[in-house]
OpenMM code with the backbone's topology and positions (N, CA, C; nanometers):
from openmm import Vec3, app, unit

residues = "UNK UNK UNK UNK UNK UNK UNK UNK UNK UNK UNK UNK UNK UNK UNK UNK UNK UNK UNK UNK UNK UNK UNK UNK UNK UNK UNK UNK UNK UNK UNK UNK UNK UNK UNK UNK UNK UNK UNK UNK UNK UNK UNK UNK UNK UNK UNK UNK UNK UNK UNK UNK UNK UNK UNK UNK UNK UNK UNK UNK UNK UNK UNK UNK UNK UNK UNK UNK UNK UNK UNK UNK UNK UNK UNK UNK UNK UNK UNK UNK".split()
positions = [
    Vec3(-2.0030, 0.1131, 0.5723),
    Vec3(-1.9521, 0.0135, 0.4810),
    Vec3(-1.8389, 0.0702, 0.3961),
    Vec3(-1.8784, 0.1908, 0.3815),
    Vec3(-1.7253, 0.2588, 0.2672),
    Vec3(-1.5761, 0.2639, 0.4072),
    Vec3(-1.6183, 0.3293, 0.4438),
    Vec3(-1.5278, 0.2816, 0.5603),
    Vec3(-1.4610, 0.1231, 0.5806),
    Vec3(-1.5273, 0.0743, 0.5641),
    Vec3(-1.4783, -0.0912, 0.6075),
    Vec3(-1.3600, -0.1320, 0.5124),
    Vec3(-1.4913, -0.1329, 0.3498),
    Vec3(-1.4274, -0.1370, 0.2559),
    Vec3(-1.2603, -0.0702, 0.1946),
    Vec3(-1.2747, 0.0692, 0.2708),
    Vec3(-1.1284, 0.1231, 0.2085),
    Vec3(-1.0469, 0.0805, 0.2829),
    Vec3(-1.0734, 0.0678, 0.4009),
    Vec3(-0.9385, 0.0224, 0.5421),
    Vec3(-0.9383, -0.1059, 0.4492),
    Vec3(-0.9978, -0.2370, 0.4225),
    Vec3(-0.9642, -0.3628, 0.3686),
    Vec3(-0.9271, -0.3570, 0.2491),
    Vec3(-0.9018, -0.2872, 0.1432),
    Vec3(-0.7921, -0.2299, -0.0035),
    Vec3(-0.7275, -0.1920, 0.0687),
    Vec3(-0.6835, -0.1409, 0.1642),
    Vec3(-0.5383, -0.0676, 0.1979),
    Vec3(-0.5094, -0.1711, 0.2417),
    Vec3(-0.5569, -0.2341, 0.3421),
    Vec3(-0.4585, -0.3576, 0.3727),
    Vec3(-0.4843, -0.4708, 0.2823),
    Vec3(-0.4866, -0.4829, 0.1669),
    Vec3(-0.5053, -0.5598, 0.0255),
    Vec3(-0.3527, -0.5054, -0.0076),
    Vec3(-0.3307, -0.3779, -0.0060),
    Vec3(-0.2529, -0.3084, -0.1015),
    Vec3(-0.1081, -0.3236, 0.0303),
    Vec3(-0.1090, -0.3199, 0.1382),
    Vec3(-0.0443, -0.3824, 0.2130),
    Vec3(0.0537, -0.4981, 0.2281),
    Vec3(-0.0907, -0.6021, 0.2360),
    Vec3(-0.0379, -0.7207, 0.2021),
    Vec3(0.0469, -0.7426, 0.0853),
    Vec3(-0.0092, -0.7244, -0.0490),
    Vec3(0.0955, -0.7463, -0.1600),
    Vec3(0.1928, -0.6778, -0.1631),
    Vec3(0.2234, -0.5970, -0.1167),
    Vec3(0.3478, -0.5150, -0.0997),
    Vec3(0.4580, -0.6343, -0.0056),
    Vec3(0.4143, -0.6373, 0.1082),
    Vec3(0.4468, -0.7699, 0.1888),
    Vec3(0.4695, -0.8912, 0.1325),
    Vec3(0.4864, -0.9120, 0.0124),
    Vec3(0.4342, -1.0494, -0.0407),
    Vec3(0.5509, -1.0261, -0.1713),
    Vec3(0.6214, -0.9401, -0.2193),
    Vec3(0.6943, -0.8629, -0.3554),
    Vec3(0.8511, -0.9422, -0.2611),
    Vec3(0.9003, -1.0063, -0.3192),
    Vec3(1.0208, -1.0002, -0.3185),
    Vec3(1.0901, -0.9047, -0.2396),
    Vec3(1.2040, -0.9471, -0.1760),
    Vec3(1.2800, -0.8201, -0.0923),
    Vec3(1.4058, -0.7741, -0.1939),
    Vec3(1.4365, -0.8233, -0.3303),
    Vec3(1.4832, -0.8226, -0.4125),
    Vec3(1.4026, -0.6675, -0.4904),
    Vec3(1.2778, -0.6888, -0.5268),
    Vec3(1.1740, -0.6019, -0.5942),
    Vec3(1.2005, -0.4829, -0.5572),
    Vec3(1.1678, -0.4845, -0.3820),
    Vec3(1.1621, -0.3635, -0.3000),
    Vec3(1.2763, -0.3071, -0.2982),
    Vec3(1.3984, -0.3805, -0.3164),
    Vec3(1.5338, -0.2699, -0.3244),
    Vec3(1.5408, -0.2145, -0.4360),
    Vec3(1.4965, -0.3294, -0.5263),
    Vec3(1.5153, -0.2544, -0.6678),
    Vec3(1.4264, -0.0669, -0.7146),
    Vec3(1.3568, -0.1150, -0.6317),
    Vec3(1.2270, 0.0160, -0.6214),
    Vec3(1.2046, 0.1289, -0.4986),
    Vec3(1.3609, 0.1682, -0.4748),
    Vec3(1.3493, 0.2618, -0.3492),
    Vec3(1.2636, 0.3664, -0.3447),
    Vec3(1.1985, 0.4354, -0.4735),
    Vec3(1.1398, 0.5367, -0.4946),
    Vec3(1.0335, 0.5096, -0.4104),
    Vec3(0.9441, 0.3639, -0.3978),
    Vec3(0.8360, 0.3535, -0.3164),
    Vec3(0.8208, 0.3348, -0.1979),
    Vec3(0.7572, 0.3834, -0.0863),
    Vec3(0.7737, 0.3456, 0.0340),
    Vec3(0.7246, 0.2531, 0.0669),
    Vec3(0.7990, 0.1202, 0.0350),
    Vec3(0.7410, -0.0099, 0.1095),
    Vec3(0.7348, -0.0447, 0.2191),
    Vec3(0.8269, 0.0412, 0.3254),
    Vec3(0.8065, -0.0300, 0.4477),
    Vec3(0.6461, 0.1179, 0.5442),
    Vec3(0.6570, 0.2107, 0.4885),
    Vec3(0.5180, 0.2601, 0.5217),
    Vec3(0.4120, 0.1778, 0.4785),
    Vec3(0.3965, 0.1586, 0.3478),
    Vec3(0.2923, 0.0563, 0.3047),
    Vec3(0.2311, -0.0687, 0.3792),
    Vec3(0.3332, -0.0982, 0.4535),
    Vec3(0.3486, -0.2438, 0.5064),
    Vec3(0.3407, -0.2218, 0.6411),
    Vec3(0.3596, -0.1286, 0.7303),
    Vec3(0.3015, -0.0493, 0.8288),
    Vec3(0.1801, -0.0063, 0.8354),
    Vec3(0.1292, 0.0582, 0.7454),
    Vec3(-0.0413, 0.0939, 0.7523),
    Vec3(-0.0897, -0.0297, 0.7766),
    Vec3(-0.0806, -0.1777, 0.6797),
    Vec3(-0.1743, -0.2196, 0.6723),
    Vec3(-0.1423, -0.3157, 0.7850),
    Vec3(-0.0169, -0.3257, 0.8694),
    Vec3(-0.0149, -0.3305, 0.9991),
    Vec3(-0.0889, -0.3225, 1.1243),
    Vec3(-0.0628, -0.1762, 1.0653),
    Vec3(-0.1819, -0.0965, 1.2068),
    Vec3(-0.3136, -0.1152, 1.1587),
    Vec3(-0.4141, -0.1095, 1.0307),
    Vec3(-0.5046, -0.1100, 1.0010),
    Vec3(-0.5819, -0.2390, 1.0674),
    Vec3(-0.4684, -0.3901, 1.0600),
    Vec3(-0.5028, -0.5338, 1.0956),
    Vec3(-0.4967, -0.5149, 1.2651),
    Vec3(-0.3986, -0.4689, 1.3068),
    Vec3(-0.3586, -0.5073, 1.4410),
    Vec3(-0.4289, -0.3680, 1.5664),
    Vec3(-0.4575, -0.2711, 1.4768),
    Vec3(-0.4970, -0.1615, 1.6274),
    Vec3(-0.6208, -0.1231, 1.5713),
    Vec3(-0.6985, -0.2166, 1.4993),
    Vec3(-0.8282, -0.1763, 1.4081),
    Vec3(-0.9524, -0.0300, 1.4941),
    Vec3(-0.9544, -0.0763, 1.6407),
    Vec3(-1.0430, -0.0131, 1.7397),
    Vec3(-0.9806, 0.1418, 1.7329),
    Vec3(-0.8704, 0.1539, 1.6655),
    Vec3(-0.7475, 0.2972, 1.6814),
    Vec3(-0.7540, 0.3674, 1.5334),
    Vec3(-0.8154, 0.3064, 1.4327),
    Vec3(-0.8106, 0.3662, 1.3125),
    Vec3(-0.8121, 0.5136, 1.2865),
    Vec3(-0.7689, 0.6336, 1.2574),
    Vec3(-0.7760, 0.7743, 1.2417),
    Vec3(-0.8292, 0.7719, 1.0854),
    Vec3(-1.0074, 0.7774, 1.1060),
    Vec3(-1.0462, 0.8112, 0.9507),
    Vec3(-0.9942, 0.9305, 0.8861),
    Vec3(-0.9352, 1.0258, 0.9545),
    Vec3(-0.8638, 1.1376, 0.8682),
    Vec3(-0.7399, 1.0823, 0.8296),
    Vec3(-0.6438, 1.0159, 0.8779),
    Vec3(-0.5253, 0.9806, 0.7978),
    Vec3(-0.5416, 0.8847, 0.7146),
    Vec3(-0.6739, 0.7576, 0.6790),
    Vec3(-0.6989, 0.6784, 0.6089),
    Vec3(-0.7678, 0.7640, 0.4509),
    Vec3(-0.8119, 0.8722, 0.5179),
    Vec3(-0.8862, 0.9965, 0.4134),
    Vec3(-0.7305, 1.0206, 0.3243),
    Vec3(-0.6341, 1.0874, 0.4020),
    Vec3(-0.4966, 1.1088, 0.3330),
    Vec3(-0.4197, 1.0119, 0.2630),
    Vec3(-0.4479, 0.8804, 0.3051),
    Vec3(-0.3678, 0.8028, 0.2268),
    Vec3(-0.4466, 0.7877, 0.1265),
    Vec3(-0.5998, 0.7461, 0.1213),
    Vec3(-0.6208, 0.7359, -0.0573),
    Vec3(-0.6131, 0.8675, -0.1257),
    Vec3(-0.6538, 0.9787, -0.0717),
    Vec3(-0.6387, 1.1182, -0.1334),
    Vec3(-0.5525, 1.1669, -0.2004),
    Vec3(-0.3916, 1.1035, -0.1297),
    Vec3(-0.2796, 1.2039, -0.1336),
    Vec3(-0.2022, 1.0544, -0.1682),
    Vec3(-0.2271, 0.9396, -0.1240),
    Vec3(-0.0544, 0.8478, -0.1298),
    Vec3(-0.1221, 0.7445, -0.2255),
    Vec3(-0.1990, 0.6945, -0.2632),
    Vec3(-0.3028, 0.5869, -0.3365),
    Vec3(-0.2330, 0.6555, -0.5006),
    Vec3(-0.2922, 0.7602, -0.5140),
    Vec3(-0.2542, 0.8182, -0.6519),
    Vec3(-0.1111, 0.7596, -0.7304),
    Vec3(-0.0037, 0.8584, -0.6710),
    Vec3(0.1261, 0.8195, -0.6932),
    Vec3(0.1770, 0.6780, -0.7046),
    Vec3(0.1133, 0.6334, -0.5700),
    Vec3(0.1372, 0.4764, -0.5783),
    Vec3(0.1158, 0.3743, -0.6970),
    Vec3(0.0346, 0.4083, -0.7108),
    Vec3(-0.0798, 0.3902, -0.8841),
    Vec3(-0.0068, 0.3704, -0.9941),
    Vec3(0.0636, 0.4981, -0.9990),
    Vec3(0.1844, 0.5326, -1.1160),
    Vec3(0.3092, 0.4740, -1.0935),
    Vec3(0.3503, 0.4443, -0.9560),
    Vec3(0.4896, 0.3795, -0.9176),
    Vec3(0.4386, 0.2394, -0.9577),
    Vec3(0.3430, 0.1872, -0.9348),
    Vec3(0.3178, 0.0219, -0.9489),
    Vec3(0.2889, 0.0095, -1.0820),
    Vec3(0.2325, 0.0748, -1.1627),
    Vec3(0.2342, 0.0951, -1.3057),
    Vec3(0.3845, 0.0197, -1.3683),
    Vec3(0.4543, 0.1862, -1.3794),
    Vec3(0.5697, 0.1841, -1.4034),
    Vec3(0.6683, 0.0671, -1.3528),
    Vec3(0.6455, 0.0070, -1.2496),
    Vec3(0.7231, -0.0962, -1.1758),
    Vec3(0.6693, -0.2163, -1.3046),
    Vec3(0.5465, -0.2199, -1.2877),
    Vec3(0.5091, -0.3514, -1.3637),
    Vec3(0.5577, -0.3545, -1.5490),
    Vec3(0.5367, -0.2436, -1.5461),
    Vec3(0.5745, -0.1985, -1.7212),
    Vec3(0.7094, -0.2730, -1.7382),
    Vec3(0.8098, -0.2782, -1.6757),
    Vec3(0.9723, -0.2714, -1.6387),
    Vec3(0.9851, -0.4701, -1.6377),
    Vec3(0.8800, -0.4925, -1.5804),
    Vec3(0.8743, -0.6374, -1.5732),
    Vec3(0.9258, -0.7294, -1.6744),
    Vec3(0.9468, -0.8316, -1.6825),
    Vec3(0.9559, -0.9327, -1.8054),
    Vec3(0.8099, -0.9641, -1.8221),
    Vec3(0.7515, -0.9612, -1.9315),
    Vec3(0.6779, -1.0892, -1.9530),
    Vec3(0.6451, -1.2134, -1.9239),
    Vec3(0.5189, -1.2376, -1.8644),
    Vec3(0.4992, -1.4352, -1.8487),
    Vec3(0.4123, -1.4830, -1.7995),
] * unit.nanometer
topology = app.Topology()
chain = topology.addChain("A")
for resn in residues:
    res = topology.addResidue(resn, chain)
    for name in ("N", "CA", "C"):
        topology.addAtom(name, app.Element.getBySymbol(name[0]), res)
């Protein structure tokens, strides 16, 4: 079930990335949106192919940062 659960937040975290303006995403080169939007790609579409060690690396190692980039992105926002 933890398994299930993290592959479906990544492709949560996917999708809304997918979903941001293509305006947003230029504005925000620092983040890798089009990896983002690739994982949760492959996560939907080659599900039977999943590599639990690179799903281990992305919350371990790319989840974190991301955290702080979407932070900071939202801080920057207008109000409403």
């Amino acid at each position: 079930m933890i398994r299930y659960a993290t592959v479906k937040l990544i492709e949560v975290i996917g999708e809304a990335a997918n979903m941001l303006t293509k305006e947003l995403r230029q504005a925000h080169p620092e983040v890798t949106w089009p990896l983002i939007i690739g994982m949760r790609k492959r996560l939907v579409h080659d599900y039977f192919r999943i590599d639990t060690t690179v799903v281990a690396e992305v919350v371990r190692e790319h989840i974190p940062p991301l955290k702080l980039q979407v932070e900071t992105i939202l801080r920057g926002l207008p109000a409403g």
